[in-house]
N, C-alpha and C positions, 0 to 999 in steps of 0.2 A: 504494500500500500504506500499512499505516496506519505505516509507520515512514520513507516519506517524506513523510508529513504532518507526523508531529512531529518530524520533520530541520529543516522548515522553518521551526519555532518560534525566538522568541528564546532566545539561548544554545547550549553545546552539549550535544547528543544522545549518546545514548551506549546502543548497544544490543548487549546483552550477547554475545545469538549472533555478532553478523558484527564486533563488535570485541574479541573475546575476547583476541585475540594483543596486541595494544593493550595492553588490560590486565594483563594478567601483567608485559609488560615496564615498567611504568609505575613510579615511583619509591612507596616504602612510607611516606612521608613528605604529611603534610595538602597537599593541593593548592590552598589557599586562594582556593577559589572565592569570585569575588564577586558575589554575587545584587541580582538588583532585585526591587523589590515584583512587579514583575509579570514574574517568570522563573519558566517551567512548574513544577509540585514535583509533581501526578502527573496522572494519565490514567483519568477516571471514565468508563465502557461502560456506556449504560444501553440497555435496550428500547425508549425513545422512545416518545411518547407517540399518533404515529399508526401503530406498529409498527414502523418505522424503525430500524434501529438505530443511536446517537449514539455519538457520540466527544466529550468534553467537557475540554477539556486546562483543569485547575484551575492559578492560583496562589498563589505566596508570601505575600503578601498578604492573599488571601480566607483562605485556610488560617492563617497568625496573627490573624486578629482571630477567628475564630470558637474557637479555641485560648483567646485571651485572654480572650474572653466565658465558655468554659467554665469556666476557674481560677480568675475572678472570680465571677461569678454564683451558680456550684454550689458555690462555697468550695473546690474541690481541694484539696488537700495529701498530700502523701509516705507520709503512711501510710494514705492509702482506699487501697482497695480496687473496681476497675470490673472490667466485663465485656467480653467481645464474644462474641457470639451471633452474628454475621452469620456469611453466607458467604466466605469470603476474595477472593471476587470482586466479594461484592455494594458498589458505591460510597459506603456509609454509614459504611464504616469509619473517612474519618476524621473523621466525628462521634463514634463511637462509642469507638474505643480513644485515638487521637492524640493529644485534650488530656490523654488520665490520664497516658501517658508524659510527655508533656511537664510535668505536672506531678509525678512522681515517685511516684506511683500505681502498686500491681501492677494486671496487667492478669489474670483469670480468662477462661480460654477452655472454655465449654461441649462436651459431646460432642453428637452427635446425638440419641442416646436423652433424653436431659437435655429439650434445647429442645423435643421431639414432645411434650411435655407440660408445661402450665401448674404441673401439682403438680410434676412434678418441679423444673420451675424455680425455683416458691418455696423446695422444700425446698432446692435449690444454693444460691440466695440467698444464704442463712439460714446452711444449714452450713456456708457460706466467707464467711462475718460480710461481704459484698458490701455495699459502701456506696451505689455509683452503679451503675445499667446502662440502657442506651438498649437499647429493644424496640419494635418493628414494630404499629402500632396491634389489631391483631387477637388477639395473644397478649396487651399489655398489658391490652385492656378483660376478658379471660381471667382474666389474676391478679389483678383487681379486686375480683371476685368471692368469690377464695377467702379464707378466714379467714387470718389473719398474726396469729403473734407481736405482743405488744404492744409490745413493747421489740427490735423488728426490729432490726439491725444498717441495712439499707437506709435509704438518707436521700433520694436524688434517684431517679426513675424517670423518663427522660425517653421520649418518644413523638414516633416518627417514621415516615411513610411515609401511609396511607390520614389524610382527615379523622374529626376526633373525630365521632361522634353523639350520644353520651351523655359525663357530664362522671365522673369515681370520684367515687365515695361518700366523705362529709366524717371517717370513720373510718380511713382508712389510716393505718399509723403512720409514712411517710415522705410528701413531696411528689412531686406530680405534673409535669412541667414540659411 
């Protein structure tokens, strides 16, 4: 099962259903774990790429430097404002929201209706002054398209998932990454 695969990871495991009693009893005081660069920090499910489905145990490690690359690179700070649009399942998340927490960033979470459409997503954007958000190559070359505010509030639009084919137009008023 997949929860004696990740039992057998480095570190301890700790799964909520079958250790439930565990928990409650356990003392209300920091448990000053101590981590190594490479002690699990979560558990990415993808579809696989021959249909397969993977189990992909991420760590500490990969998860801070891609962290740190974001706070640097995209300039994070305490008052943007990002998004997430993904699925709560879909494995992109901690691209998508992780570094804004970690950098002190509100996080904006889209509804359904929102995401089923490019317009509506600009105008979310836009009306929740949304600094950064990471989108799925198919909807971003979508909002490429449509007319924006010149004075967007949006600054970073990162793209992830399908390859680019075509590159945005040199008119956007924030970057592409």
């Amino acid at each position: 099962s997949l929860v004696d695969k990740l039992a057998q990871a480095a570190g301890t495991f700790v799964c909520l259903d079958r250790d439930s009693q565990g928990i409650a009893a356990a003392p209300g005081h920091d448990p000053e774990i101590r981590l190594a660069c490479d002690s699990p920090v979560l558990v990415a499910c993808t579809s696989g790429s021959a249909g397969e489905p993977k189990v992909v145990l991420c760590r500490h490690e990969s998860l801070n430097n891609m962290i740190q690359w974001t706070l640097r690179d995209l300039e994070v700070s305490a008052g943007d404002r990002a998004t997430w649009m993904s699925s709560p399942g879909y494995g992109i998340s901690q691209m998508e929201w992780w570094p804004y927490l970690a950098g002190g960033a509100a996080i904006h979470v889209a509804d359904a209706d929102t995401v089923g459409s490019p317009e509506r997503v600009r105008d979310w954007l836009v009306d929740n002054a949304i600094t950064h958000t990471l989108l799925v190559t198919p909807l971003a070359v979508r909002l490429w398209a449509l007319a924006w505010p010149e004075h967007a509030p949006l600054r970073i639009m990162q793209v992830a998932g399908e390859r680019l084919r075509e590159w945005p137009p040199d008119h956007l008023p924030f970057e592409v990454v």
